[in-house]
C-alpha positions as CSV (number, residue, x, y, z in Angstrom):
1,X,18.9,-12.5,42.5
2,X,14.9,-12.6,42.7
3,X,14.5,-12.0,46.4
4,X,13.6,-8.5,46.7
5,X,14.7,-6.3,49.9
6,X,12.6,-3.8,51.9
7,X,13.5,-0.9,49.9
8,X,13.1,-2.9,46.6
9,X,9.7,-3.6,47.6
10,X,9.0,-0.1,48.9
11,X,10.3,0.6,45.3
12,X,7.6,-1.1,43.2
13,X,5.0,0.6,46.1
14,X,5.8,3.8,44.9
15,X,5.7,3.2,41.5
16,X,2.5,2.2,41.8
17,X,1.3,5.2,43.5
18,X,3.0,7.1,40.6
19,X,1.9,5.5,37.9
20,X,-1.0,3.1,38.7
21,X,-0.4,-0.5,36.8
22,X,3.0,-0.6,36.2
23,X,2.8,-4.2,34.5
24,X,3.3,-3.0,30.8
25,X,6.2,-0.5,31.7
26,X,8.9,-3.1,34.1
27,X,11.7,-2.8,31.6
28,X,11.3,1.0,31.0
29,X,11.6,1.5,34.8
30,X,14.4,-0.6,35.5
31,X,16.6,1.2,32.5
32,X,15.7,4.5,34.4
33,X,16.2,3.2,38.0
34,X,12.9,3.7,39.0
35,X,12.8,0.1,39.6
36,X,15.7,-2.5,40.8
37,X,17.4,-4.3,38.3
38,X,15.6,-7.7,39.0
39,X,13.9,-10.0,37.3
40,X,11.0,-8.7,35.4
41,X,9.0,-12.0,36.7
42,X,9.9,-11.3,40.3
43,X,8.6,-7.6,39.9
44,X,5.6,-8.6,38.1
45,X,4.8,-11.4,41.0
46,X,5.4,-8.5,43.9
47,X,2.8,-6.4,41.7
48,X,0.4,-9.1,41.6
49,X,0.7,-10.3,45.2
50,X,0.5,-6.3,46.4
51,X,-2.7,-6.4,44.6
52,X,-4.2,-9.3,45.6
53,X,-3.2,-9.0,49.4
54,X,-5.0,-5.5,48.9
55,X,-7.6,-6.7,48.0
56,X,-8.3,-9.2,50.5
57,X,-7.5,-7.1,53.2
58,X,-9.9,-4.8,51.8
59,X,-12.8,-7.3,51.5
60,X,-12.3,-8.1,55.3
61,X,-12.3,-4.5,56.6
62,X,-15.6,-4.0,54.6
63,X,-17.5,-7.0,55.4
64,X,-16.4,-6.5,58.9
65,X,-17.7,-2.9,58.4
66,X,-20.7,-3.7,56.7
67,X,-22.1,-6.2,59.5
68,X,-21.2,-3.6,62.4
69,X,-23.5,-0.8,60.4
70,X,-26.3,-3.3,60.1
71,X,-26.4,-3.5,63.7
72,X,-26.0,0.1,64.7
73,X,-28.9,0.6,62.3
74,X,-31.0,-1.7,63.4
75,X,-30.2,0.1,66.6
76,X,-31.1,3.4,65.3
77,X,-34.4,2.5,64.2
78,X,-35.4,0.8,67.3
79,X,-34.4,4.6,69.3
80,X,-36.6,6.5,66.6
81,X,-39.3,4.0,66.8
82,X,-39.0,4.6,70.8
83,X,-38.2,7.8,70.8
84,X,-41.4,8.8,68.6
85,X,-43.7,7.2,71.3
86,X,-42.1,9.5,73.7
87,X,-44.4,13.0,74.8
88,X,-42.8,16.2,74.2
89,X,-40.2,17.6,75.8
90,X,-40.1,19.9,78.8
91,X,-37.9,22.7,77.0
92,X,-39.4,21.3,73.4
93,X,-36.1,20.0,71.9
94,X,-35.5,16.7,70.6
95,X,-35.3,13.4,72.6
96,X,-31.2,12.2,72.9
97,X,-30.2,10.1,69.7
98,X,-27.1,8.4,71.0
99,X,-27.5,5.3,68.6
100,X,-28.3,7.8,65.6
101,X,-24.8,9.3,66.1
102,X,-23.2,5.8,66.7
103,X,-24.4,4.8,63.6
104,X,-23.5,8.3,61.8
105,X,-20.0,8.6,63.0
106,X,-19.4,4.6,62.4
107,X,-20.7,5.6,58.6
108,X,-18.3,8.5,58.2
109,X,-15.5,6.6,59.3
110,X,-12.9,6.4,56.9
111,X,-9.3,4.6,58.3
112,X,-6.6,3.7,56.0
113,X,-6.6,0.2,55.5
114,X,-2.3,-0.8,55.9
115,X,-0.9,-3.7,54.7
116,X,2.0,-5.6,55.7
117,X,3.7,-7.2,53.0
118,X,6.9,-9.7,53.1
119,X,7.9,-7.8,56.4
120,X,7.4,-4.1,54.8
121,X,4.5,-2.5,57.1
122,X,2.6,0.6,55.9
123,X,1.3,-0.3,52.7
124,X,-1.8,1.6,51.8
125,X,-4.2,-1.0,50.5
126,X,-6.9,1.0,48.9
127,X,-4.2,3.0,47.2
128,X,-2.5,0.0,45.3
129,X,-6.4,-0.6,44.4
130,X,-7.3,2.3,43.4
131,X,-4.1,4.2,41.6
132,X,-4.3,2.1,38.7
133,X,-8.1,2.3,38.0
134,X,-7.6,6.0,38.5
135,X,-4.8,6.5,36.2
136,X,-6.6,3.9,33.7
137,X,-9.6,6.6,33.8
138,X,-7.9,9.5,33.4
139,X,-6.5,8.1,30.2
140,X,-9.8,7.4,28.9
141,X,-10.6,11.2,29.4
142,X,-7.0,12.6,28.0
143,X,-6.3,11.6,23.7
144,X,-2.6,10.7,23.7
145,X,-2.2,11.9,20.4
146,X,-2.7,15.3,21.9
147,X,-3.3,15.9,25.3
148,X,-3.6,19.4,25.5
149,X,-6.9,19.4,23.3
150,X,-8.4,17.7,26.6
151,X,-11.7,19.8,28.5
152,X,-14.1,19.0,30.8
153,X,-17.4,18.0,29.6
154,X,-18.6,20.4,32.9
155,X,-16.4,22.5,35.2
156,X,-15.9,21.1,38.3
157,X,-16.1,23.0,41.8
158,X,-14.1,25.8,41.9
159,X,-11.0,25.9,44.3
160,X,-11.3,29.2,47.4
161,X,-8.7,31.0,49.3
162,X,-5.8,30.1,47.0
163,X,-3.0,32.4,46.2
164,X,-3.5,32.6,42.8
165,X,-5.7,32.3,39.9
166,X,-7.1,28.9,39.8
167,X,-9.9,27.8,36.9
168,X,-11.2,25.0,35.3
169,X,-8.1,25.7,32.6
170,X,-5.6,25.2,35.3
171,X,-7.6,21.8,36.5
172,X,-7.2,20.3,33.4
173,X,-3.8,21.3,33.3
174,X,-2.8,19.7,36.2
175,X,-4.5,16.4,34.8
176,X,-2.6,16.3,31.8
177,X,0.6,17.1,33.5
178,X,-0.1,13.9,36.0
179,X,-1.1,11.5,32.2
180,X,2.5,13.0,31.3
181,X,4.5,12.7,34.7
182,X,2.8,10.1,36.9
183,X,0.8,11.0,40.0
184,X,2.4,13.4,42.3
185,X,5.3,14.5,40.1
186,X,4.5,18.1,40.5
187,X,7.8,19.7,40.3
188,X,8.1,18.3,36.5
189,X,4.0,19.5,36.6
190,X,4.9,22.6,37.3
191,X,8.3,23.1,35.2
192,X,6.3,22.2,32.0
193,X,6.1,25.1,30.3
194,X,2.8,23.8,27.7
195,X,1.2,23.3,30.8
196,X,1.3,27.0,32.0
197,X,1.4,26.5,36.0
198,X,5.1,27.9,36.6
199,X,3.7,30.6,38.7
200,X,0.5,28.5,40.3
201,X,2.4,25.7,41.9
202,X,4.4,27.0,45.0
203,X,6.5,23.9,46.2
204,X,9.4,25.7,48.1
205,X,10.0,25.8,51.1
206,X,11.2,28.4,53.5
207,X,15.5,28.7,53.7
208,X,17.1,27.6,57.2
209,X,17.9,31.0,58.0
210,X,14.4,32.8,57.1
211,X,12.9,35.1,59.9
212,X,9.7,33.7,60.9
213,X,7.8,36.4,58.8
214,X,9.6,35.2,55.8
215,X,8.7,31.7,56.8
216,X,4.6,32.7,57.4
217,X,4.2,34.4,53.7
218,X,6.6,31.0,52.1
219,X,4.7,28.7,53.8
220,X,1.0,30.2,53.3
221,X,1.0,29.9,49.3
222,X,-1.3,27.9,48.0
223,X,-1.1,25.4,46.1
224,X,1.8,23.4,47.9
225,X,2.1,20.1,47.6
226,X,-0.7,19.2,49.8
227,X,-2.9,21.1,48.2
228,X,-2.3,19.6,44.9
229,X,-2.8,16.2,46.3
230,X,-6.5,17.0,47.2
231,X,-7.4,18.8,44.4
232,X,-6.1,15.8,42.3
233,X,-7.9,13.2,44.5
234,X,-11.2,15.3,43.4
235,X,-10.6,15.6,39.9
236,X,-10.1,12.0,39.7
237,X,-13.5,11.6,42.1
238,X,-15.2,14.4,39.6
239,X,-13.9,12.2,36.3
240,X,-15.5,9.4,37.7
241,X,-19.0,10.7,38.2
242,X,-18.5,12.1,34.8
243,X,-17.9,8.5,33.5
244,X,-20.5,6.8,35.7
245,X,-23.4,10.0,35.4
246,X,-23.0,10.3,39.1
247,X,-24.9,7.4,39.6
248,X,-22.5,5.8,42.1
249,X,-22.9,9.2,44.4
250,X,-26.2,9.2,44.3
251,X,-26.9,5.6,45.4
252,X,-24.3,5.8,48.4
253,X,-26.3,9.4,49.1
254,X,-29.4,7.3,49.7
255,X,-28.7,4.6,51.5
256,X,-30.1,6.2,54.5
257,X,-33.1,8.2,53.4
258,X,-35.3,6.0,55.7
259,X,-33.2,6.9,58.8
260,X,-34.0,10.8,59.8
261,X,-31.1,13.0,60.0
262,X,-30.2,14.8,63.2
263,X,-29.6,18.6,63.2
264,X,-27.2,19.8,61.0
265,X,-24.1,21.5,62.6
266,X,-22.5,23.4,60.3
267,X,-18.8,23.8,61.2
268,X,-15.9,26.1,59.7
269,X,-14.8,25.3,56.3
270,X,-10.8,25.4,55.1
271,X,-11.2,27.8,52.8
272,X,-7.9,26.4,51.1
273,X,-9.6,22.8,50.5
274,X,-10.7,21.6,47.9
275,X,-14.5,19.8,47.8
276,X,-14.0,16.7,49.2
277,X,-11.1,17.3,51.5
278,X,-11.0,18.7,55.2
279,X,-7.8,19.1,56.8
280,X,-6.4,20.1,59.7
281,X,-2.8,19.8,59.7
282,X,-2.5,20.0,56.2
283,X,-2.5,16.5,54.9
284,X,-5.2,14.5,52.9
285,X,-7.7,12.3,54.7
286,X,-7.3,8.8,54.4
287,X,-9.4,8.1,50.8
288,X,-7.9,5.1,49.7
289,X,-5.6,7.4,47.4
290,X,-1.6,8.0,48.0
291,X,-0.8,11.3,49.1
292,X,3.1,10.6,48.1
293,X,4.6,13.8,46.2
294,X,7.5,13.2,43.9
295,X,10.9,14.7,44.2
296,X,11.3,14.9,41.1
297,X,13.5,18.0,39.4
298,X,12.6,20.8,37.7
299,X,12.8,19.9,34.3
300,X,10.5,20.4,31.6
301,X,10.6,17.5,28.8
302,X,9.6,14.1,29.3
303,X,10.0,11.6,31.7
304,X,12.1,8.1,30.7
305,X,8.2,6.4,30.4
306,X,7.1,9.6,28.2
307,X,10.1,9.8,25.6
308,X,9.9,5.5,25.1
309,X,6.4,6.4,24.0
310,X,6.6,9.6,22.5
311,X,10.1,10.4,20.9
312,X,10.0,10.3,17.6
313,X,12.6,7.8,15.7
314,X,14.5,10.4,13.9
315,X,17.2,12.2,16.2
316,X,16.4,15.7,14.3
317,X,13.4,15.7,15.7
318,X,14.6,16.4,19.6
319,X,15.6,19.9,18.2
320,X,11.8,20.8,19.2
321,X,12.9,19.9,22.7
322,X,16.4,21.0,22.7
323,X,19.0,23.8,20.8
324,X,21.4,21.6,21.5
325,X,20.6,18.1,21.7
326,X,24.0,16.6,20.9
327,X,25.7,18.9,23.7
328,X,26.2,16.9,26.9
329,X,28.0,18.0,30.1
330,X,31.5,17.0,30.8
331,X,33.0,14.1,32.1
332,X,33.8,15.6,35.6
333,X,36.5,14.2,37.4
334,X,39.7,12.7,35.1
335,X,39.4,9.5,37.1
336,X,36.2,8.9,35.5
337,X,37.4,9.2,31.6
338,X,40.8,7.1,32.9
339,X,38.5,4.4,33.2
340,X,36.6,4.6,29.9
341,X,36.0,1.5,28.4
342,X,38.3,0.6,24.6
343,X,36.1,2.0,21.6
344,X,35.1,0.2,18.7
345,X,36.5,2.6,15.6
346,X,32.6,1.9,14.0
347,X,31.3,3.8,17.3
348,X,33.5,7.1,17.2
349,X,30.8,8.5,15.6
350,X,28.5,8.3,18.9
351,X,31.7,8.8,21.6
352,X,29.9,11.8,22.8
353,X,26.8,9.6,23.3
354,X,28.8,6.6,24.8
355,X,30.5,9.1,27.7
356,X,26.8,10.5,28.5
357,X,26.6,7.4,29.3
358,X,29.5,6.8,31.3
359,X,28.8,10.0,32.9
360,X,25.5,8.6,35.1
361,X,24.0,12.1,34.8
362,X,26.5,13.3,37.3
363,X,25.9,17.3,37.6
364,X,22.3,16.6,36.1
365,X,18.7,17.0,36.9
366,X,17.0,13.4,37.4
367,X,15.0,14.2,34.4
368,X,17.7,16.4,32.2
369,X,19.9,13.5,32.6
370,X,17.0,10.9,31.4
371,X,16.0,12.9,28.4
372,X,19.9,12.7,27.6
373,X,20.2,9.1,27.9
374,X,17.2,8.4,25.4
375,X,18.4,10.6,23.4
376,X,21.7,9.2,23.3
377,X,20.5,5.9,23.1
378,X,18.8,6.8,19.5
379,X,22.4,8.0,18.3
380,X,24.3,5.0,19.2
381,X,21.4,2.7,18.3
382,X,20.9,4.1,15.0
383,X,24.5,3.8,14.3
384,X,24.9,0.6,15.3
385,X,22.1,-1.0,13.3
386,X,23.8,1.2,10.1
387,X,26.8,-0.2,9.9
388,X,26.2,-4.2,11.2
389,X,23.2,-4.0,8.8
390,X,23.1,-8.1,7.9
391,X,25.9,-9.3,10.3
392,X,24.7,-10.6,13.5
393,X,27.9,-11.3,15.0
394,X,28.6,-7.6,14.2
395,X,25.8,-6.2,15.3
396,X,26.3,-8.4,19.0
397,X,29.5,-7.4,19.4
398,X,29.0,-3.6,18.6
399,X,26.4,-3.8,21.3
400,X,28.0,-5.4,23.5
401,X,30.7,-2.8,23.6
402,X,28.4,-0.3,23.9
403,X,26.5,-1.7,27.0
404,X,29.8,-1.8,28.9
405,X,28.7,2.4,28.8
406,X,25.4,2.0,30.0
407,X,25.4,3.9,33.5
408,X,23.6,1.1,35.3
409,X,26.3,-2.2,34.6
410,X,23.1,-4.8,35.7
411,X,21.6,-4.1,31.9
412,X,22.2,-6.4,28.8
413,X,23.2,-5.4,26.1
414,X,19.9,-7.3,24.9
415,X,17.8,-4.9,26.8
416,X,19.6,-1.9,25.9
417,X,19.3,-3.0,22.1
418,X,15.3,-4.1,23.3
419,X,14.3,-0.6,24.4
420,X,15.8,0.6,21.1
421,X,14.0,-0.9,18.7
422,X,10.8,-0.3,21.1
423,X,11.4,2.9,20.8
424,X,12.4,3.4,17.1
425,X,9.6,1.3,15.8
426,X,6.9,4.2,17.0
């Protein structure tokens, strides 16, 4: 029960990269599926050790780094000491700088540092790092009460060569949709219609059966995916000079102002990336951040994480999300309501609720059917705790009879009644 398997592990990775520390939030993830239905002290000692292996294996690469650029400098200096002692020239250029450019191109350097962790390989260490102080800084920025009132104190560098119109509005759009959604979610980004980007996010691709023309004007929109990713990577770069006045760039910037530069060459520019992004074949570079995009569906209320934090108590007050939030699909196939589990007569009120439940979201959107679910779960809790109000042994059994609903059969009742009163306490 608390050994994890490849894909569990792989499982917590990517919540990570979605959400950055995932610590507070283990229970809300497992009721959605994000997460495995294990142990929350198993998950919580996979996140830790992730971490701390990251971190190590970070700490090695860099002192190993460090001590290599102390010697190709050292290097350096010795050729321009030489070099200066040198005459002129026959054809008046400059004298060959080999250890110069060792010690330039060793500087610029940037691998991905991969972990391997309980036998799953491939685990960006600088991403599991970073995601979490990134997503901890972009909610400094963002005011949950209301996060469309957030603005840049300064614009950041505009965007070129996109297919659209792309401003400093539409930046700090995409921010708020990634405090809402989780890093890399950008079909829900997208499908949000507060957030205004239906028409500025192009995320399809081209049909099987397109002619290549068809595929050429699909596939040369901008911003895909890819795109999104490296402008998000900067806006999280630009918030932290913002937070830090810079001072962090301007430090690195100067570390080698006693070293002179060699010509500058000045080389073609991909109009379609952003500032601190050069790409050839259309994916980030390696900078320590995930470049995982979510398949999410096209759905625009909240996420499971976003409606245990922001739905309101009161069921009437999901009317401002949805006409008809007591409407839920059908059953599907009779084999499935065949199997429906006895009713207690004090929850016919909620049998509509209980067989969203029963349904799994079959038919559904990922985050249609998780909007439902909540928003069941609100009906049957608030039923339940009406009419076993001061009887314990009611109020266990009623749940208990309603968790044999819940679509994933690994959850206590306990839980279920746990994420209720999380929720209905706000």
């Amino acid at each position: 029960m608390n050994k994890l398997t490849d894909a569990q592990i792989r499982s917590v990775y990517k919540a990570i990269l979605r959400f950055g520390n995932i610590e507070d939030r283990f229970e809300e993830l497992i009721a959605d599926g994000t997460l495995p239905n294990k142990n929350v002290s198993t998950l919580s000692k996979c996140y830790e050790d992730m971490l701390q292996k990251s971190k190590e294996q970070v700490a090695e690469y860099e002192e190993k780094k460090t001590a290599i650029l102390k010697e190709l400098e050292a290097d350096a200096n010795a050729e321009k000491e030489a070099n200066s002692k040198l005459p002129p020239t026959a054809d008046g250029k400059s004298h060959p700088t080999p250890k110069l450019q060792a010690f330039y191109a060793k500087r610029r350097e940037k691998k991905a540092i991969l972990i391997d962790y309980r036998g799953v390989k491939n685990l960006n260490a600088e991403t599991i790092i970073n995601r979490p102080q990134e997503m901890k800084l972009l909610k400094s920025f963002i005011p949950e009460e209301n996060p469309m009132a957030f603005r840049f104190q300064k614009d950041p560098k505009p965007v070129h060569g996109w297919t659209c119109q792309w401003t400093s509005i539409e930046d700090t759009h995409l921010l708020i949709g990634i405090f809402k959604f989780g890093y890399g979610a950008w079909t829900q980004i997208r499908d949000d219609p507060i957030l205004n980007l239906q028409n500025k996010m192009f995320l399809e691709t081209a049909p099987a059966g397109a002619s290549k023309e068809e595929k050429d004007k699909i596939n040369k929109r901008s911003p895909g995916a890819v795109h999104l990713v490296r402008r998000a990577d900067y806006l999280f770069s630009f918030l932290k000079d913002l937070s830090t006045g810079g001072t962090e760039t301007r430090d690195s910037s100067s570390a080698l102002r006693d070293i002179k530069k060699p010509p500058r060459v000045r080389k073609k520019i991909n109009k379609s990336s952003t500032p601190d992004t050069d790409s050839k074949n259309g994916t980030p570079k390696p900078n320590g951040r995930g470049s995982h995009s979510s398949n999410g569906s096209p759905y625009s209320q909240p996420t499971l994480q976003q409606v245990l934090k922001k739905l309101p108590s009161k069921p009437a007050a999901h009317a401002k999300h949805s006409s008809h939030p007591h409407q839920h699909p059908p059953l599907g196939p009779k084999k499935m309501q065949q199997h429906t589990p006895p009713r207690h007569p004090l929850l016919r009120s909620v049998e509509k609720d209980l067989r969203m439940w029963e349904s799994r979201g079959k038919g559904l959107e990922k985050n249609v059917w998780t909007y439902k679910l909540k928003v069941a779960l609100i009906h049957i809790g608030e039923q339940i705790e009406k009419v076993s109000k001061n009887n314990s042994h009611l109020n266990r059994e009623l749940w208990e009879v309603a968790q044999k609903s819940w679509p994933n059969h690994g959850v206590k009742a306990d839980l279920i009644k746990k994420m209720y009163i999380k929720k209905s306490s706000k």
